[in-house]
C-alpha positions as CSV (number, residue, x, y, z in Angstrom):
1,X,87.0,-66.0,-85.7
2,X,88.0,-63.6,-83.3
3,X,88.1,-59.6,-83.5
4,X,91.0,-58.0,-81.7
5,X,90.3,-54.8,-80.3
6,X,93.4,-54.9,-78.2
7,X,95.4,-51.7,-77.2
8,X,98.8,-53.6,-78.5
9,X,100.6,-56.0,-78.8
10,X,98.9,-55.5,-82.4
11,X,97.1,-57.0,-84.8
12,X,98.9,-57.8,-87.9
13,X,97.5,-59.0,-91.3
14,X,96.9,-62.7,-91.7
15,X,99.7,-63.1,-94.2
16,X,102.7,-61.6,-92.1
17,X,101.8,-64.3,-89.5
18,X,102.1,-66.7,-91.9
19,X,105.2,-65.5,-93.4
20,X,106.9,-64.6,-89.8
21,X,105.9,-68.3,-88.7
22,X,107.6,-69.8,-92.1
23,X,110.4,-68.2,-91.1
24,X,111.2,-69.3,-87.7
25,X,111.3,-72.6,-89.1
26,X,113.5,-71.6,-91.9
27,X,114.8,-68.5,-92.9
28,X,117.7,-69.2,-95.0
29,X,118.6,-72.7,-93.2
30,X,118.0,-71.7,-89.9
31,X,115.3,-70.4,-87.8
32,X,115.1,-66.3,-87.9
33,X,115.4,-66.8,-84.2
34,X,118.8,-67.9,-84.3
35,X,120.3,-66.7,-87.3
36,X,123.1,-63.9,-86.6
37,X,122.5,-60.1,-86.8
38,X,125.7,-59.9,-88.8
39,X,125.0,-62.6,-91.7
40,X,124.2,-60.7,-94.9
41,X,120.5,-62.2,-95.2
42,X,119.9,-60.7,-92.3
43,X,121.9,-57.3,-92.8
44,X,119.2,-57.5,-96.3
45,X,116.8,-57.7,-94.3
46,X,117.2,-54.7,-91.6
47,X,118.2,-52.6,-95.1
48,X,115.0,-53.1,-96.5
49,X,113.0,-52.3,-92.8
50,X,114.6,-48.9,-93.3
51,X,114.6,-48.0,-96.8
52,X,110.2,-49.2,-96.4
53,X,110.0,-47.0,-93.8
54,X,111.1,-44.4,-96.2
55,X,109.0,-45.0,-98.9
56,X,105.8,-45.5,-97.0
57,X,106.2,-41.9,-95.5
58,X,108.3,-40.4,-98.4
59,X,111.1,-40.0,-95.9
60,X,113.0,-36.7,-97.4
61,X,116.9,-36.5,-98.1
62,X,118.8,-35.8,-95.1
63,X,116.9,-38.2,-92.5
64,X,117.9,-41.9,-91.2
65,X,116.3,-44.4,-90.0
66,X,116.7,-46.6,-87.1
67,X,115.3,-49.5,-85.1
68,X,116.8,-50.0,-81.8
69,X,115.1,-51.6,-78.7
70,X,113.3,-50.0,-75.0
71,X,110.1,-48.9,-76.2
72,X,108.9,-45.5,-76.6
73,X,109.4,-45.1,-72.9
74,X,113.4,-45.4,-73.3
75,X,112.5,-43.2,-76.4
76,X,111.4,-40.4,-73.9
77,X,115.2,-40.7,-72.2
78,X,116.6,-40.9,-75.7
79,X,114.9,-37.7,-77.0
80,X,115.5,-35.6,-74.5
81,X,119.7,-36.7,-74.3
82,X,120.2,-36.4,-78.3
83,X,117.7,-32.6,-78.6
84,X,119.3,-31.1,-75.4
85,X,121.2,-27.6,-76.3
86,X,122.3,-24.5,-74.4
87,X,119.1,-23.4,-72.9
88,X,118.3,-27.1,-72.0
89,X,114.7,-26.0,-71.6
90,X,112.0,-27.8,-74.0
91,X,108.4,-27.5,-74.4
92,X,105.9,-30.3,-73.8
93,X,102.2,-30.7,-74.7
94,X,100.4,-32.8,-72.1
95,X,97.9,-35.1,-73.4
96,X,97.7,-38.5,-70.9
97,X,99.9,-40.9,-69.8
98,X,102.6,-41.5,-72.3
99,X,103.1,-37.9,-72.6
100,X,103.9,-37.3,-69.2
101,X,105.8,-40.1,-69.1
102,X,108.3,-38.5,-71.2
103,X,107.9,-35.4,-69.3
104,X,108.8,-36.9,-66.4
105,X,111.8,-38.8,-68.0
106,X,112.9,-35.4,-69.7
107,X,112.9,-34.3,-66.1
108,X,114.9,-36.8,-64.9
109,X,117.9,-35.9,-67.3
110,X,118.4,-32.5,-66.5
111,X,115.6,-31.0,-69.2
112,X,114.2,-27.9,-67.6
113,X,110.6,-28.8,-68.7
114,X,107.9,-26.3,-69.9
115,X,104.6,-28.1,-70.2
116,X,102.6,-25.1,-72.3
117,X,99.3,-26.8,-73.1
118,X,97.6,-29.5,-71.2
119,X,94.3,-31.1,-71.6
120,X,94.7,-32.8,-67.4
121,X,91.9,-30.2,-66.5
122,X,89.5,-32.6,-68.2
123,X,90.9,-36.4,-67.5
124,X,92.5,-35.8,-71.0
125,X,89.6,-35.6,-73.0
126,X,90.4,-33.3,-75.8
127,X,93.3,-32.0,-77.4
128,X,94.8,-28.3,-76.2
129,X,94.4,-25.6,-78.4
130,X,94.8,-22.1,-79.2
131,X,98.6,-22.4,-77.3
132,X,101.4,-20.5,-77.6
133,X,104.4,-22.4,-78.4
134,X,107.7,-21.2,-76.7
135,X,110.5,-19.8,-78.5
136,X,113.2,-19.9,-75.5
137,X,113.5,-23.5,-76.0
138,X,115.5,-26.1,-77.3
139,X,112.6,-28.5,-79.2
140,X,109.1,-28.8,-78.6
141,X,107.5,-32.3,-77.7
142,X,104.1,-33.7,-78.2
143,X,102.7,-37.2,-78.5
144,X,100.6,-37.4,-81.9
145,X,98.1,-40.1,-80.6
146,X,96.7,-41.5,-76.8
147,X,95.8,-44.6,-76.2
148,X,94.6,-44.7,-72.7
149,X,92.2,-41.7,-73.7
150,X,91.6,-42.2,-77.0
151,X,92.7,-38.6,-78.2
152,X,94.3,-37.9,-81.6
153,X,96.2,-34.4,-82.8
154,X,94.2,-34.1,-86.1
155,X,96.6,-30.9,-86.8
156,X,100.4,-31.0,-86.0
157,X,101.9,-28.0,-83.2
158,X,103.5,-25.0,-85.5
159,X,106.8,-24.2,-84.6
160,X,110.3,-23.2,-86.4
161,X,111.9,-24.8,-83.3
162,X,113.0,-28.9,-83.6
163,X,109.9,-30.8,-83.3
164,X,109.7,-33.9,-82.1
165,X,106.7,-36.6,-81.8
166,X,106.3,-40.1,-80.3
167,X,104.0,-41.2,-83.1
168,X,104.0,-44.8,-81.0
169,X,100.0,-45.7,-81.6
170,X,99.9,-43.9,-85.0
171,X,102.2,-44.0,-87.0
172,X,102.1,-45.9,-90.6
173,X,97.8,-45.1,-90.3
174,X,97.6,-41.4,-92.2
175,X,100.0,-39.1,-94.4
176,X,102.3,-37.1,-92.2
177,X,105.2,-34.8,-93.7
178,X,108.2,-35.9,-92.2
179,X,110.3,-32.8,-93.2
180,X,108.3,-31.2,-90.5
181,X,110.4,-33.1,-87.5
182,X,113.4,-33.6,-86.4
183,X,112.6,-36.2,-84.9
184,X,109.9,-39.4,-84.8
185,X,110.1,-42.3,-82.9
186,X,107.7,-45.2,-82.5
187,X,107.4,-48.4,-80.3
188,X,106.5,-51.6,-83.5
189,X,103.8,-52.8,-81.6
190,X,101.1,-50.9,-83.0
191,X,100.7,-50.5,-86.8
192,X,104.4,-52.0,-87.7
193,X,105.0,-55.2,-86.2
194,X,105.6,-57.2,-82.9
195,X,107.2,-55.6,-79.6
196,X,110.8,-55.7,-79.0
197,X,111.6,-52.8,-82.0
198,X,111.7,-48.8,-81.5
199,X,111.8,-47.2,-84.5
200,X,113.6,-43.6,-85.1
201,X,113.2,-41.6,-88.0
202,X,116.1,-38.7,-87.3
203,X,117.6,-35.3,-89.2
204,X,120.8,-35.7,-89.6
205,X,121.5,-32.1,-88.9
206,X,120.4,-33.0,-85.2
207,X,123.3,-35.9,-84.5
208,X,126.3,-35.5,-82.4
209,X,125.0,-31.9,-81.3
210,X,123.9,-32.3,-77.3
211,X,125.2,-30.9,-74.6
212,X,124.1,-33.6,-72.0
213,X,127.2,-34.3,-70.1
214,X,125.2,-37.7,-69.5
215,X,125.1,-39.5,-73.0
216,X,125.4,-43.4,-72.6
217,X,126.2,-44.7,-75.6
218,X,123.4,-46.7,-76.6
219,X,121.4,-43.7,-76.5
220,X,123.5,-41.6,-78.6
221,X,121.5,-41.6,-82.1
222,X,124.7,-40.6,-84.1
223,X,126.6,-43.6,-82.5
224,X,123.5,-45.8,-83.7
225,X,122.5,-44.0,-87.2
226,X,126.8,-44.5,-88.1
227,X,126.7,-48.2,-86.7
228,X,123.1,-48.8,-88.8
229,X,121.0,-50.3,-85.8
230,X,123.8,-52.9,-85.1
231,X,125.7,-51.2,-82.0
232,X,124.6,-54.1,-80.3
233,X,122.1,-57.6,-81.0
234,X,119.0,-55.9,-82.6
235,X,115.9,-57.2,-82.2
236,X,116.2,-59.4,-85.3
237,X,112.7,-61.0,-85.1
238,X,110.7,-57.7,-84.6
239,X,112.6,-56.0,-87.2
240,X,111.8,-58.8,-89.6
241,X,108.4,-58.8,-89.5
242,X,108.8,-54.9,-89.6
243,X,110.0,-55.6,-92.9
244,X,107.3,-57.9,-94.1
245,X,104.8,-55.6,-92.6
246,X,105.4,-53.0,-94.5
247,X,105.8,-55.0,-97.8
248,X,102.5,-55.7,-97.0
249,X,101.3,-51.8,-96.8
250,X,102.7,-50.6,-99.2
251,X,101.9,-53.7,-101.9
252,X,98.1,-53.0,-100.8
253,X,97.9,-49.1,-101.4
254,X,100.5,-47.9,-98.8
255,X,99.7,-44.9,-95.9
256,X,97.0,-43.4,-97.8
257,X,95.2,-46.2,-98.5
258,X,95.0,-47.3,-94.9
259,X,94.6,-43.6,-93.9
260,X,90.9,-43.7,-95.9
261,X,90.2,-47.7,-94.2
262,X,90.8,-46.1,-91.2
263,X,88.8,-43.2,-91.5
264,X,86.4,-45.4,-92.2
265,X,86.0,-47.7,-89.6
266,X,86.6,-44.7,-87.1
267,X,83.5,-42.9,-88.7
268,X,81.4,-46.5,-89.0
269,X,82.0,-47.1,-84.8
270,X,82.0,-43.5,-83.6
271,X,78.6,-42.9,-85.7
272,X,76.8,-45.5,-84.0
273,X,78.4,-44.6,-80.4
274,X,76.4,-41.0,-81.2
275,X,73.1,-42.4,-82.4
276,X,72.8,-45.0,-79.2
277,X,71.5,-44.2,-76.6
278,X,73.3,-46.7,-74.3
279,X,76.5,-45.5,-74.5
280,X,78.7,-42.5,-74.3
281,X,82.3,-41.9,-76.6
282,X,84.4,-40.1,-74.1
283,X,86.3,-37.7,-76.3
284,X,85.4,-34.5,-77.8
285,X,84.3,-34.9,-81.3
286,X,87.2,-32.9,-82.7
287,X,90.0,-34.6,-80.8
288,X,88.4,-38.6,-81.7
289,X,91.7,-40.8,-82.3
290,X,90.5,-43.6,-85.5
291,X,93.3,-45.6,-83.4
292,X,91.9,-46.1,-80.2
293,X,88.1,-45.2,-80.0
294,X,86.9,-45.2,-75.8
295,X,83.4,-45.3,-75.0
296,X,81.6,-46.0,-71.4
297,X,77.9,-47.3,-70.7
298,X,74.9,-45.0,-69.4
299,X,73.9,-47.4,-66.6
300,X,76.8,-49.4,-65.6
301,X,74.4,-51.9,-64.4
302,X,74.2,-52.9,-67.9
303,X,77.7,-54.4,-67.7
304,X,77.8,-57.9,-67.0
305,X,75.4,-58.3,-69.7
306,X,77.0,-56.4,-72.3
307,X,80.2,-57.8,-71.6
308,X,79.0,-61.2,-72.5
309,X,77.6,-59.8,-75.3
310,X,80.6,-58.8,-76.9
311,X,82.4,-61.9,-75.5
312,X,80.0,-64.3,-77.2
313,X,80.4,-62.4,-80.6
314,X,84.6,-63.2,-80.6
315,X,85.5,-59.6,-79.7
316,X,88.3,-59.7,-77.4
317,X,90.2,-56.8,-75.6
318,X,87.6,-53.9,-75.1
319,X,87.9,-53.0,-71.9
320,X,89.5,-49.7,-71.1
321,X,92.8,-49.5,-69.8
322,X,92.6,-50.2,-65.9
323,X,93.2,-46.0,-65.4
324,X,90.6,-45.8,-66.9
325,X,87.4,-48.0,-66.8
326,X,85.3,-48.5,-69.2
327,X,85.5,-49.9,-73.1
328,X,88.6,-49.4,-75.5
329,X,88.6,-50.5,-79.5
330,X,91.7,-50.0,-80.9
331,X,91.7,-50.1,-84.4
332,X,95.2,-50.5,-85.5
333,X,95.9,-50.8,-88.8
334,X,95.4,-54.7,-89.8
335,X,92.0,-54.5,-88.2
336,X,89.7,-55.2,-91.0
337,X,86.0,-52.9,-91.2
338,X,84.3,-56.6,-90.6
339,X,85.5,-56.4,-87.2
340,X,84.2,-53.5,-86.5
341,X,81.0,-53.7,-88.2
342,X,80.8,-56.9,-85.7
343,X,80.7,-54.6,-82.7
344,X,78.2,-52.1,-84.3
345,X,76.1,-55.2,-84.9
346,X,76.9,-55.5,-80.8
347,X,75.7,-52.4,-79.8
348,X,72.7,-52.3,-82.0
349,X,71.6,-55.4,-80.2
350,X,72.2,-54.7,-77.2
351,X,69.9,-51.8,-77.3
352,X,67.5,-53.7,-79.2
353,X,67.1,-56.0,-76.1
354,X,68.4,-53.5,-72.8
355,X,67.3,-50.3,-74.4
């Protein structure tokens, strides 16, 4: 057996594959690969992928849904396009690498940028606080979770402005109140299902409202919310095991459910990172992420024979991300507490023998 700690594409539950590879043999004659975005099984099918998403996050009146395609790093265009307004100023928390990504890209568009709270000063190890948000903005920006550092925001910014979060590495993993955003969007490749899907969770008060003379239109969200995701080919096969991922969720306790599992395994892991002697969690204890937990030896001469360690016990895709060094488990949802307790075991004996 093997234990994926990979940073994404994720891990899914058992079952979905199952279910995903039964379809592309035969979804309703054909293949889910081939079958067309316009046949009514699989209009049914992209139906249900939104109304789930509602339900697992008790999605409030007044808010669609979405899946398009381009990753949370078109998102970071497509965000700043469909919340630009007369100031065409926002406010962005720097927190690591996918948040100034979309900086950057908010740049690019003509956003006059206001990064108020960064954690840089430390290589991103904690999560800013005691802030001021602006108030001469159009929407304030933050990314919820960060994967290359392994920082989470445990508590959401305060603002009456439009709020807006890539919640890409977290979403679907604990209780959020939607009705506190105006917007939410989320690569699949995480905690809902494989890469190729974005999804959007939108206000409809925001649509049709920029005043970016530069709106293509497969960017424009009210173009995409009235044409319900089908503008163009979606990304049928991501969208369908969407769907059957989140069947799954919710059939076995939905968000809060997982949000107590994953508490769990983030408390089981970080717990014995603390006690060991050997190694070091990078990330102030405040700021942990249960998502993507980084950790780095004491004496990296003990490397090579960690690493086969850890190799010979099934666990694949711990190291850190190559910015980084170091180790990376990410614990996405699917992950099961067996897993991890298999890396404890690790660690434990790897003191037991280097220590």
């Amino acid at each position: 057996m093997k234990h994926n700690f990979g940073a994404g594409p994720c891990i899914l539950p058992q079952e979905v594959f199952k279910q995903a590879a039964d379809a592309v043999l035969d979804f309703n004659g054909l293949s889910i690969l081939e079958v067309s975005h316009r046949h009514k099984d699989f209009v049914a099918v992209m139906d249900e992928a939104c109304d789930l998403v509602k339900k697992a996050l008790n999605v409030p009146a007044g808010y669609s849904v979405v899946y398009l395609q381009g990753g949370a790093t078109l998102g970071f265009t497509i965000a700043a396009l469909n919340m630009m307004r007369d100031t065409k100023k926002a406010g962005y928390i720097n927190t690591g690498t996918w948040a100034s990504g979309a900086i950057k890209e908010a740049k690019k568009v003509g956003v006059d940028v206001n990064v108020f709270a960064s954690s840089e000063d430390k290589k991103f190890s904690y999560i800013p606080k005691d802030f001021v948000v602006p108030t001469d903005v159009d929407y304030i920006h933050f990314t919820s979770n960060n994967t290359i550092y392994g920082t989470q925001f445990h508590n959401f910014p305060k603002t009456d402005l439009p709020l807006v979060c890539d919640m890409s590495s977290d979403i679907f993993s604990k209780e959020i109140n939607v009705a506190d955003f105006d917007m939410i969007y989320a690569g699949a490749q995480k905690n809902l299902g494989p890469a190729g899907a974005t999804l959007y969770i939108v206000k409809d008060e925001i649509l049709g409202k920029s005043t970016s003379p530069f709106m293509p239109t497969y960017m424009d969200l009210k173009q995409q919310v009235e044409k319900e995701s089908m503008l163009n080919t979606p990304p049928v096969f991501s969208v369908y095991v969407a769907m059957l991922n989140l069947r799954n969720l919710i059939a076995n306790g939905g968000v809060k459910a997982m949000e107590a599992k994953n508490i769990a395994k983030g408390n089981l892991l970080y717990n014995e990172l603390d006690a060991n002697p050997l190694f070091n969690a990078t990330v102030a204890k405040e700021d942990r992420s249960n998502m993507n937990v980084t950790f780095t030896l004491t004496n990296e001469a003990h490397q090579e024979a960690f690493d086969k360690l850890w190799k010979d016990a099934g666990i694949v895709g711990l190291p850190g991300h190559r910015s980084t060094g170091g180790y990376r488990a990410s614990m996405y949802n699917a992950l099961p507490l067996e897993s991890v307790q298999v890396l404890v075991d690790v660690l434990k004996e790897f003191t037991r023998t280097n220590g």
